[in-house]
Backbone as ProteinMPNN parsed JSONL, in Angstrom:
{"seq_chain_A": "XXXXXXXXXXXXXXXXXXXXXXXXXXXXXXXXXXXXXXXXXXXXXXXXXXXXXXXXXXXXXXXXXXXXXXXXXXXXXXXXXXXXXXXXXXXXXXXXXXXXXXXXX", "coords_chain_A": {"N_chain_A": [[-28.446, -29.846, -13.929], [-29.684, -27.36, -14.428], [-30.635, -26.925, -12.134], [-28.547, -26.121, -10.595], [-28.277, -23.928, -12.168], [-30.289, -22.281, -11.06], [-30.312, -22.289, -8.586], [-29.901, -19.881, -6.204], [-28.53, -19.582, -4.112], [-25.343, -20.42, -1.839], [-22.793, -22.366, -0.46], [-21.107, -21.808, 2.647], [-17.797, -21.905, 3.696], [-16.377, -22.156, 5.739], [-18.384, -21.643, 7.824], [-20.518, -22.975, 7.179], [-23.171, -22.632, 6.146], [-25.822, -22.748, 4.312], [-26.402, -19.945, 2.697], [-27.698, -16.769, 0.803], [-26.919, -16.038, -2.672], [-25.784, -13.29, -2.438], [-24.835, -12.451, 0.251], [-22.062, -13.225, -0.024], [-18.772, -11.77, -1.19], [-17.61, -10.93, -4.31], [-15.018, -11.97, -6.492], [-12.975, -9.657, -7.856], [-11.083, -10.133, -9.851], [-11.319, -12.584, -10.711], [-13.708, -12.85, -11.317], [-15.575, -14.34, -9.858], [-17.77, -15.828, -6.404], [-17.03, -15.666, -3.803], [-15.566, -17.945, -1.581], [-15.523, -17.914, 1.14], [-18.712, -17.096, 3.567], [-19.506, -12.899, 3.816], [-19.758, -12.503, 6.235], [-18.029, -14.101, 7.321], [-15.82, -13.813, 5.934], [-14.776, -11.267, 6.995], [-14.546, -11.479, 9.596], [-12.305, -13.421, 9.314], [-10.438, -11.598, 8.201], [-10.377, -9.672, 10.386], [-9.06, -11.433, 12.422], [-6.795, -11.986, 11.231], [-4.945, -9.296, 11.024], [-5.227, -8.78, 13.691], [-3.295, -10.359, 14.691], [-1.125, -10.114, 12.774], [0.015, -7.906, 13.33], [0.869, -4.234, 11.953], [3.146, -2.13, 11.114], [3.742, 0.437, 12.849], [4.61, 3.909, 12.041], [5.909, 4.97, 14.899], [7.332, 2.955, 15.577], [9.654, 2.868, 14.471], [12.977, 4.323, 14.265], [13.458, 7.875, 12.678], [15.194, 7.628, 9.52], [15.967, 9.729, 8.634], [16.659, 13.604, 8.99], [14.383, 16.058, 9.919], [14.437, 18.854, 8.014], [13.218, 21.55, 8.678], [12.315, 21.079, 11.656], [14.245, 21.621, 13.05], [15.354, 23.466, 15.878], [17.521, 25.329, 16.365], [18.368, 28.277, 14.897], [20.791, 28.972, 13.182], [21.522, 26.417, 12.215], [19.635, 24.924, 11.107], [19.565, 26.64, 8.88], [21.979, 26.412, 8.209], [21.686, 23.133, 7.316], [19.655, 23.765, 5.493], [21.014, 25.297, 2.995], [23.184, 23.376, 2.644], [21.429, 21.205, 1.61], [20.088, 22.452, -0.648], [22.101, 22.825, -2.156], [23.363, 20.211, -2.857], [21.1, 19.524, -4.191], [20.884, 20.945, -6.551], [23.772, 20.472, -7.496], [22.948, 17.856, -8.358], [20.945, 18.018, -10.557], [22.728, 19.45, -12.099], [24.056, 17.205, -12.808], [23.002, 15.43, -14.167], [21.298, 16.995, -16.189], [24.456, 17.46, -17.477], [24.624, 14.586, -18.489], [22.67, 14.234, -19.701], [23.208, 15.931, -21.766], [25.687, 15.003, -23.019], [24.284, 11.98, -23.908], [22.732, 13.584, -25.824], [24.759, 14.472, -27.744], [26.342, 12.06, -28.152], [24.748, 10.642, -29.974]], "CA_chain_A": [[-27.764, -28.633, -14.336], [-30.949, -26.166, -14.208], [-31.228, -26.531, -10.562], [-27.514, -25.626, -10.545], [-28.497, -22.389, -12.151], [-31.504, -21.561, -10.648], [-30.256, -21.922, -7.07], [-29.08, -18.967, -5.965], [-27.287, -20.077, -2.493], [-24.263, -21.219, -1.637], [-22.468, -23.127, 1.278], [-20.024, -21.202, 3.096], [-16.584, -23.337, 3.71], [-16.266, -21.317, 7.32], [-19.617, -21.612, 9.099], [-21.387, -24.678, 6.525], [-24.841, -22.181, 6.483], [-26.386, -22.03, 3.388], [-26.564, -18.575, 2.191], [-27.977, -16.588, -0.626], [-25.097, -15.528, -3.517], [-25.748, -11.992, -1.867], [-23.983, -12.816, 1.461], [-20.718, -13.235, -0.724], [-18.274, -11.085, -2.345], [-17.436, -11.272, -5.696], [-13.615, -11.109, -7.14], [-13.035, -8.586, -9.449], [-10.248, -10.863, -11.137], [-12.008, -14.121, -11.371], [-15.084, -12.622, -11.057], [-16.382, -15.624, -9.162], [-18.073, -15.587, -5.854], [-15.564, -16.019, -2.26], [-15.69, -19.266, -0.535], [-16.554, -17.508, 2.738], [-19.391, -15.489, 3.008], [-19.119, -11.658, 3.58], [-19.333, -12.127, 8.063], [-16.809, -15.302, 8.036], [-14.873, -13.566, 5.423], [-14.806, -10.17, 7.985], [-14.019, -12.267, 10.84], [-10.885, -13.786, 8.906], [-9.713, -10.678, 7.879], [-10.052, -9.294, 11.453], [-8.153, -12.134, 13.2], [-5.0, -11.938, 10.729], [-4.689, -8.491, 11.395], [-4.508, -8.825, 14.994], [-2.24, -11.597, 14.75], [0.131, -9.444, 12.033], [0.155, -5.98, 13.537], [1.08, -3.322, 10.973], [4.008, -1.542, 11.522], [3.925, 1.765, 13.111], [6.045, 5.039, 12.341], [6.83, 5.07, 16.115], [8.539, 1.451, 15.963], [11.626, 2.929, 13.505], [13.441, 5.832, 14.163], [13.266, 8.751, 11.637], [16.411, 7.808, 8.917], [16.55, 11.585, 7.988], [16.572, 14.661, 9.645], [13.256, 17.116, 9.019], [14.827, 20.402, 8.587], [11.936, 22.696, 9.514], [12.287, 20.744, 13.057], [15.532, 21.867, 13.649], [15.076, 24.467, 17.096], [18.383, 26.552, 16.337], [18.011, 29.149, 13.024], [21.749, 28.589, 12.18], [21.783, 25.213, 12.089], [18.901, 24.793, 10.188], [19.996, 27.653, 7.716], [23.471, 25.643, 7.137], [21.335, 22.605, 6.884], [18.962, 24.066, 3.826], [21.451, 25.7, 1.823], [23.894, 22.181, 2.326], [20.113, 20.915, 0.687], [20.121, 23.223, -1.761], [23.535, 22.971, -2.863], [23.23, 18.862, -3.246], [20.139, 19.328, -4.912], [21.516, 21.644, -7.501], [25.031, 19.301, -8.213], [22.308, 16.396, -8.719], [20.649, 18.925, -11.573], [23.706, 20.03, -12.954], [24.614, 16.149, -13.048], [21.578, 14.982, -14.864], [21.832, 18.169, -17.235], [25.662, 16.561, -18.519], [24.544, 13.108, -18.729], [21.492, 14.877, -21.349], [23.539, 16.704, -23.123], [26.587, 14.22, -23.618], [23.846, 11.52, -24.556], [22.426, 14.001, -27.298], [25.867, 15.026, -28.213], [26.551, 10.766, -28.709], [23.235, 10.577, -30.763]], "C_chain_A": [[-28.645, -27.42, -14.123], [-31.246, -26.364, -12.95], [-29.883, -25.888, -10.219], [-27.498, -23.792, -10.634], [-29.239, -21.846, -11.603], [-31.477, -21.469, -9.294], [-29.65, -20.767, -6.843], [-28.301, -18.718, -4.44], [-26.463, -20.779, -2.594], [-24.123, -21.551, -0.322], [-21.448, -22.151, 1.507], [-18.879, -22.145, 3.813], [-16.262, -22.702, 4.95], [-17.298, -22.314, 8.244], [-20.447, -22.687, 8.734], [-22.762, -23.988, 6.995], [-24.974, -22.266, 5.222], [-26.756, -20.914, 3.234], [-27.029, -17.991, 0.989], [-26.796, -16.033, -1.388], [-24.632, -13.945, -2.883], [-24.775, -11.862, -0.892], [-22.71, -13.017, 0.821], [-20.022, -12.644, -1.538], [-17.599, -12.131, -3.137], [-15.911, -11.14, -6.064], [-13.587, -11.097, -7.554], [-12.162, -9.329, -9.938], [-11.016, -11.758, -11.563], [-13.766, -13.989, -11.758], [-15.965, -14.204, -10.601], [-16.395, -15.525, -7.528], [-17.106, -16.151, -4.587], [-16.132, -17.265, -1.805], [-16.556, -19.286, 0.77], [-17.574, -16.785, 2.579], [-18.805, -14.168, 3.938], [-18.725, -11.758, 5.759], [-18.404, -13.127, 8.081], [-15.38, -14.53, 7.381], [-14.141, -11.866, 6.611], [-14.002, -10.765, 8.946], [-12.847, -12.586, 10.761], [-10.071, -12.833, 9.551], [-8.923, -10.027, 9.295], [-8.717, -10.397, 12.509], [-6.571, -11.914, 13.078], [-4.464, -10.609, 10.805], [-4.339, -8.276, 12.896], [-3.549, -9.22, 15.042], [-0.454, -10.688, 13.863], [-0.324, -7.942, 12.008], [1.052, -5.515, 12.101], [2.375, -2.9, 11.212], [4.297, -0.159, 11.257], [5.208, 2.551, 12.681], [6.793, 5.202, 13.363], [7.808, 3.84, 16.58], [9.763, 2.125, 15.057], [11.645, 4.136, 13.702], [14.183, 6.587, 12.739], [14.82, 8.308, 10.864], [16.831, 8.977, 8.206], [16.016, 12.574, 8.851], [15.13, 15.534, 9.052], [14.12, 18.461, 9.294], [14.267, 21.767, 9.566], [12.321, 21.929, 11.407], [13.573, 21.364, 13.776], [15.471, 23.237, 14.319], [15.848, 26.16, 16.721], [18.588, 26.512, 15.403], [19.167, 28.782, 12.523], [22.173, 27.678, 11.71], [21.11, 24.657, 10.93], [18.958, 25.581, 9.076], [20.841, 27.02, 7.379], [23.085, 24.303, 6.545], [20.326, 23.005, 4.972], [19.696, 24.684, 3.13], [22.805, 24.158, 1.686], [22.711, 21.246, 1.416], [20.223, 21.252, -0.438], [21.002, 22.718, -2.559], [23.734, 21.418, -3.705], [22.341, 18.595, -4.647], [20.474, 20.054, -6.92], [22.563, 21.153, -8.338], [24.072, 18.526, -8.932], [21.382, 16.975, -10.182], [21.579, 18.894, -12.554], [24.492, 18.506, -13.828], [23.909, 15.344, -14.519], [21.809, 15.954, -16.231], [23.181, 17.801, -18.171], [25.147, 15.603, -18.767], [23.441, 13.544, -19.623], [21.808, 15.084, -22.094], [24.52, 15.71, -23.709], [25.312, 12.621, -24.229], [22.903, 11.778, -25.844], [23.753, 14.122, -28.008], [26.945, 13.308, -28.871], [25.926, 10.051, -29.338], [23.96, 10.86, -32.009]], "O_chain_A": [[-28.124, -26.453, -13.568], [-32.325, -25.88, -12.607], [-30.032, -24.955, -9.43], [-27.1, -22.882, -9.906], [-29.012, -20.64, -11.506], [-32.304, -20.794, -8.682], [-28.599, -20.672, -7.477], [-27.682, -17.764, -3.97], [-26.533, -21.781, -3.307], [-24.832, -21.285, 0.65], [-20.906, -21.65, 0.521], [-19.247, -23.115, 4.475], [-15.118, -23.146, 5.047], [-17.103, -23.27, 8.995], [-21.061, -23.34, 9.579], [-23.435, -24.451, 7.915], [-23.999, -21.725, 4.7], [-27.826, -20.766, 3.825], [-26.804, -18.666, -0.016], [-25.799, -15.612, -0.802], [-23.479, -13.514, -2.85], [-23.813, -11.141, -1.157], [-21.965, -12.86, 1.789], [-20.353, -12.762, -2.718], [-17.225, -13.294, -2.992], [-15.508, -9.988, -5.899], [-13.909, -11.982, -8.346], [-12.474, -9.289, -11.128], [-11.413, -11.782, -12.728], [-14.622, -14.727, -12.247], [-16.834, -14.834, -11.204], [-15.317, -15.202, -7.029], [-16.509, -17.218, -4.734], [-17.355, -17.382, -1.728], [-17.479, -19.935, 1.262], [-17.631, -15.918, 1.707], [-17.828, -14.315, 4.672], [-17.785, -11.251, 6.371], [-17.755, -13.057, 9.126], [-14.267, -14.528, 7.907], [-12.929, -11.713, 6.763], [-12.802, -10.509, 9.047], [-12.081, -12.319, 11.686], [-9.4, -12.836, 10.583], [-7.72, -9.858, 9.493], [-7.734, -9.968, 13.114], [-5.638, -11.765, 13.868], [-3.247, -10.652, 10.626], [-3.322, -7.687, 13.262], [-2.655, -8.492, 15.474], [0.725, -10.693, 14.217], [-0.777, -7.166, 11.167], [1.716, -6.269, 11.39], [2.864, -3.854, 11.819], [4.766, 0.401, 10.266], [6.381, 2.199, 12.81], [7.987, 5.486, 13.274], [8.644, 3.74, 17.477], [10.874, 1.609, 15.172], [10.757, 4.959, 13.477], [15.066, 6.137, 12.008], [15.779, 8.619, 11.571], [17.765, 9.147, 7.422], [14.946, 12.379, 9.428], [14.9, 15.606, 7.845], [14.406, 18.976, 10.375], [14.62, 22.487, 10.5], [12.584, 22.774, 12.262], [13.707, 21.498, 14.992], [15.519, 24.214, 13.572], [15.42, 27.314, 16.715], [18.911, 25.531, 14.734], [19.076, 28.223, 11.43], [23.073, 27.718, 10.871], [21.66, 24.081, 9.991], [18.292, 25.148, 8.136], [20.843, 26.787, 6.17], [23.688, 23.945, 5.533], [20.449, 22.574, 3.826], [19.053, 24.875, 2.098], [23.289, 23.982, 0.567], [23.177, 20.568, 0.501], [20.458, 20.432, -1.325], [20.697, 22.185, -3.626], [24.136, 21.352, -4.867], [22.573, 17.925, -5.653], [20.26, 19.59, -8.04], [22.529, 21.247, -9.565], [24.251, 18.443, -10.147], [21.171, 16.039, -10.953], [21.388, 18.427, -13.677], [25.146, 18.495, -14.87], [24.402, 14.879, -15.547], [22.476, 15.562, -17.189], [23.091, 17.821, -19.398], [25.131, 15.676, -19.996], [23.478, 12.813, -20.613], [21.324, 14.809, -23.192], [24.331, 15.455, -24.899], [25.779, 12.191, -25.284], [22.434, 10.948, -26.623], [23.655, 13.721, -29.168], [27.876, 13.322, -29.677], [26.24, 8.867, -29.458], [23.347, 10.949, -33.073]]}, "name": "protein", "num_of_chains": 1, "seq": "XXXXXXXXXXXXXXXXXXXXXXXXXXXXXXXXXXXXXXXXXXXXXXXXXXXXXXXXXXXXXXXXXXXXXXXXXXXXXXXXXXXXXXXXXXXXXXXXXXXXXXXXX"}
């Protein structure tokens, strides 16, 4: 048991080097030291990322309009006050549903 504690290397379940506990992160939940050490665990990480690309903004096209982008002024003027106007109902909506649940209090 006291050589248990007093070693301070581990095996790495990757590469099978003995390593010191240093070479290995730590997880903050279990707080107990990673399996791999810190370059096998790198290496992982890197592979499964290749393997499961991310997914870019330029793979899906935009599901809403940006107003500011919009070229011609009147278009984009009937767009921000049709904004406005939504935004304002959805206020005014919220605002009844406050008052009729104080007013059923």
């Amino acid at each position: 048991m006291n050589q248990l504690l007093s070693n301070p290397t581990r095996i790495c379940g990757k590469c099978h080097q003995e390593l010191p506990c240093e070479a290995f992160y730590v997880s903050q939940k279990s707080q107990y030291r990673d399996c791999y050490c810190k370059k096998c665990r790198a290496e992982s990480s890197r592979l499964r990322r290749k393997q499961q690309p991310h997914s870019s903004i330029s793979d899906h096209p935009k599901a809403y309009l940006v107003i500011t982008l919009v070229k011609n002024r009147e278009v984009r003027i009937a767009l921000i006050r049709h904004a406005k106007q939504v935004v304002s109902e959805s206020i005014a909506r919220k605002r009844r549903r406050l008052k009729e649940e104080v007013m059923s209090d």
